[in-house]
N, C-alpha and C positions, 0 to 999 in steps of 0.2 A: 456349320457355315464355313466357307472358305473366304479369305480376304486376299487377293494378290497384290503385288506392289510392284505392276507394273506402271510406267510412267504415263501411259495412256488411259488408265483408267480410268471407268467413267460409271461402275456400278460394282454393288456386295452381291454377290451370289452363293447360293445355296451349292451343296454336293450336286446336284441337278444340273448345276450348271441354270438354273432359271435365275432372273433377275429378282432381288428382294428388294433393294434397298438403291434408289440412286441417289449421287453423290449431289447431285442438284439440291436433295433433300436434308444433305444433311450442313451445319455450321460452324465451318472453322475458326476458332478463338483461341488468344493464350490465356494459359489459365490463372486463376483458378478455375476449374469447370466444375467444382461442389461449389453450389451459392451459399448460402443464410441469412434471413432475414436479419440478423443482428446487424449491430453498426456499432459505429464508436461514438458517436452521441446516444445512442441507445443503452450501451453500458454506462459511459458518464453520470447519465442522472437518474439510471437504477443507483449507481453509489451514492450518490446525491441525497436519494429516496433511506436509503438503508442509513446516512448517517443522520437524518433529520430526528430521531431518536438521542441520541447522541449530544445532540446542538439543544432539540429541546428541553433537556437537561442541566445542560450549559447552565442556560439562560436562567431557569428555577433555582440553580444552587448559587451560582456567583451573580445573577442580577443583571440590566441589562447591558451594564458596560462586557457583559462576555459578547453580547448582541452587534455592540459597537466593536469589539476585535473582530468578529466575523466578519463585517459588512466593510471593514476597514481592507483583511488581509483577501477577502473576494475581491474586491474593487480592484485595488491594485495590481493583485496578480494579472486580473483579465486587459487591465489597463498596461501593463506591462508588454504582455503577451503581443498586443495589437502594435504596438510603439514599437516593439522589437523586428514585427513582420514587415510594417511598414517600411525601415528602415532596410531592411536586405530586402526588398521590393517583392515580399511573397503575398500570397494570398493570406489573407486574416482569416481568422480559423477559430476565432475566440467562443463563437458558440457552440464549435461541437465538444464543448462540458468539461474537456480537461483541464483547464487553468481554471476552472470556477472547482472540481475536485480538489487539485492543487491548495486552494485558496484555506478551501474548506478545513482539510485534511492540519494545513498549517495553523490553523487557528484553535481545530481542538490540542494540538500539541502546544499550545502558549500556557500561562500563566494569566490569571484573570488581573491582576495587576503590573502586567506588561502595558510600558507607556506606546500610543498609537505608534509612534513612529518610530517607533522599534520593531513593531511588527509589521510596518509597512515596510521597512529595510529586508528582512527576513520573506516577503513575498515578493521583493523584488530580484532577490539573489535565487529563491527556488524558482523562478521561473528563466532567470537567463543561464545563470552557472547552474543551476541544478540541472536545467531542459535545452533550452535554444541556443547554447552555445554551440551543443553536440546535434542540432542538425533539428530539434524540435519533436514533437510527437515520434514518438518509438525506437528515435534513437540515441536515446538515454539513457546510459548507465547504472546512475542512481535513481532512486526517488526522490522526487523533487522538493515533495513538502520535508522530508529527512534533511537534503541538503540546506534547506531552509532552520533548518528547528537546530542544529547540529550548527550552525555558522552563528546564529545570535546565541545558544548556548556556551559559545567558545567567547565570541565577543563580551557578551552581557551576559558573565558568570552569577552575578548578584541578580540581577531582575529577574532571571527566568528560573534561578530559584528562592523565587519570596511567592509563597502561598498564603493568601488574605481568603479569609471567609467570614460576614458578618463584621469586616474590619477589624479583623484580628489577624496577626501573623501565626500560623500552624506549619508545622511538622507536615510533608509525606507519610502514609503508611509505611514507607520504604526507609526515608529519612528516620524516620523517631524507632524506627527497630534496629538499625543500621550503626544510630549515633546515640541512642538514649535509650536501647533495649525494651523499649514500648509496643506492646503487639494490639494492633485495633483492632474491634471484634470483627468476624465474619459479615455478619448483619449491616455493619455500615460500609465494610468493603462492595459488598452486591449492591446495595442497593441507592451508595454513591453520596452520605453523608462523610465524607473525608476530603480532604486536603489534595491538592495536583493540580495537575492541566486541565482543560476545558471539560475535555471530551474522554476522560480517562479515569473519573472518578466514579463512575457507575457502571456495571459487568452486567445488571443485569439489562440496563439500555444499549448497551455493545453487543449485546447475544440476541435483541432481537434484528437490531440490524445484520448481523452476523448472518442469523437462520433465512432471511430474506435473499441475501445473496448466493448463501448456497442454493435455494430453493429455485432461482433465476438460474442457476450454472455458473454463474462471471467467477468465482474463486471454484482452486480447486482442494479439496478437504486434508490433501496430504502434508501441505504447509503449515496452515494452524495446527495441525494435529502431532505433528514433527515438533515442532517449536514449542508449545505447548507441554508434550510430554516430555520429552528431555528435561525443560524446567522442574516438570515434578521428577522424576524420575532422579536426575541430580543433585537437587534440595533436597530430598530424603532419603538418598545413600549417604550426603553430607551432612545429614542428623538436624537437618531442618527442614519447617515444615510449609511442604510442598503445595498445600492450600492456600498459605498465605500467600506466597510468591505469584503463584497465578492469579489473583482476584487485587495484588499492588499492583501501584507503576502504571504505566503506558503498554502491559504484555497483550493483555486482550484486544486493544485498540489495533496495536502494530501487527497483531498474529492473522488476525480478520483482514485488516483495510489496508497495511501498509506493508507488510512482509506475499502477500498476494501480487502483488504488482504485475499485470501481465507484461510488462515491457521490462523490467528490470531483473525478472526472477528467471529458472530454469525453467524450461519446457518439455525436457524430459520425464517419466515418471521418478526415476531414479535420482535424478539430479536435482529433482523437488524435493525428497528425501535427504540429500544431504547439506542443500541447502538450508532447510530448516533445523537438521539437527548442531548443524554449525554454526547456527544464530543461536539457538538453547544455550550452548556448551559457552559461548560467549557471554550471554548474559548474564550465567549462571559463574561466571571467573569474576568480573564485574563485579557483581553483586554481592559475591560472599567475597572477596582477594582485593578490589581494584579500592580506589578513593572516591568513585560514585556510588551514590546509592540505586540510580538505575544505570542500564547498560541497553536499555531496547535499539535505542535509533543507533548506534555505533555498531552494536551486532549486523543490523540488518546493511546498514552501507559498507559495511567489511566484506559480506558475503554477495551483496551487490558487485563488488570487485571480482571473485571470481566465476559468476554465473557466466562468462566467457567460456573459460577451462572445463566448469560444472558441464555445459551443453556439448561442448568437443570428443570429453572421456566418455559421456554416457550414451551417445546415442546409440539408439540400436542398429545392427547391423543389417547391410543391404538382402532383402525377400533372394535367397538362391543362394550366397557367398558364405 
């Protein structure tokens, strides 16, 4: 087939010279010209879907005051979100699911005796400084519920680590190995009898959310998988052990649902790769060197900061050049 360009053009023609194709028929648009059925509400509340696992969890191990932090740190966020649009006279946008993600996301990283309006401050801040400062949906640096969980960690050093279970004050997996050389069995790490945040004490309710989302597409496998194994891989060149590391803390939570981030992370295959293994190697300094006993949400907003540079060095080069 021949295509000319000239200015009078007015049909595609074959070698023949006969006419195939006219331009009557065909539809000029800018692109994208590949569609998909996907959306961004669409993605939202598959995450949604995959952490209700997660929540309903919550709920069974700390009670329903985890219930009342969820619907506290939901509300507000989407209440946030609309109060904020409102005011820079945009369109409100609170239902296509990402400040109800947000919400969510912020709530499993709390402490089940974090007081309400603590965690209402903390959804208020992951939604304007974490998001809308920078221009709203996608053009955001950080992750939001991070910047959130990371700003009352700094403020409310005390509350957001005091672990109540049953009405007792407990130890972290991370904490009581870290400060009191205590290692919790395997069996209550998976299966989420221990001490932590909402949404970060059971692995094996994170993995079904987890396999859900890989199963959809919306994550892609080389980040958990980066982050993930560095952790092991570095715990046990450093003569500790690599199982426990993975199945403590917030790693499975943040390697799944929060180090994924399609707005904050790299897009390239390569720079997925290095972003994750530069979240491992962070957390793993942290962890065994620093004066936390976790390091998840610090790693992942450090490497949030270079995912600029990460997408610049790596992309592949232009088809021909």
């Amino acid at each position: 087939m021949r295509v000319t360009t000239a200015n009078n053009i007015d049909s595609i023609k074959n070698h023949e010279g006969e006419e195939e194709i006219s331009l009557d028929d065909l539809v000029i648009s800018s692109s994208p010209h590949i569609t998909s059925e996907e959306s961004i509400p669409k993605i939202m509340y598959s995450v949604v879907v995959s952490l209700l696992p997660a929540s309903i969890g919550a709920v069974y191990f700390f009670g329903l005051r985890a219930l009342a932090l969820i619907v506290v740190t939901i509300g507000v966020a989407l209440a946030t979100e609309a109060i904020f649009q409102i005011a820079r006279k945009k369109e409100i946008t609170i239902w296509d699911g990402s400040a109800l993600v947000t919400g969510l996301l912020l709530a499993l990283n709390l402490p089940s005796a974090l007081p309400f309006w603590m965690a209402a401050v903390g959804a208020i801040v992951a939604i304007t400084i974490g998001k809308q400062v920078f221009g709203g949906l996608g053009q955001n640096p950080f992750n939001p519920a991070l910047v959130g969980r990371v700003f009352l960690f700094i403020t409310f050093p005390r509350h957001m680590t005091t672990w109540i279970i049953d009405g007792m004050t407990m130890a972290t997996p991370l904490g009581a190995m870290k400060f009191e050389g205590q290692m919790t069995p395997y069996s209550d790490l998976f299966w989420g009898n221990v001490g932590g945040s909402l949404g970060e004490t059971s692995v094996f309710l994170l993995l079904i959310g987890a396999t859900y989302l890989i199963y959809k597409g919306y994550i892609d496998w080389r980040i958990p998988l980066g982050l993930l194994g560095t952790v092991a891989l570095l715990t046990m060149t450093l003569g500790h052990d690599p199982l426990f590391h993975l199945m403590s803390g917030g790693l499975v939570l943040a390697a799944f649902f929060m180090a994924t981030d399609m707005v904050t992370t790299p897009v390239t295959q390569l720079g997925k790769w290095l972003f994750s293994i530069g979240a491992g190697i962070i957390v793993v300094v942290i962890r065994l060197y620093g004066g936390y006993a976790e390091g998840i949400s610090f790693a992942i907003l450090l490497m949030n900061a270079i995912t600029p540079l990460l997408d610049r060095y790596t992309r592949p080069r232009v088809f021909g050049t």
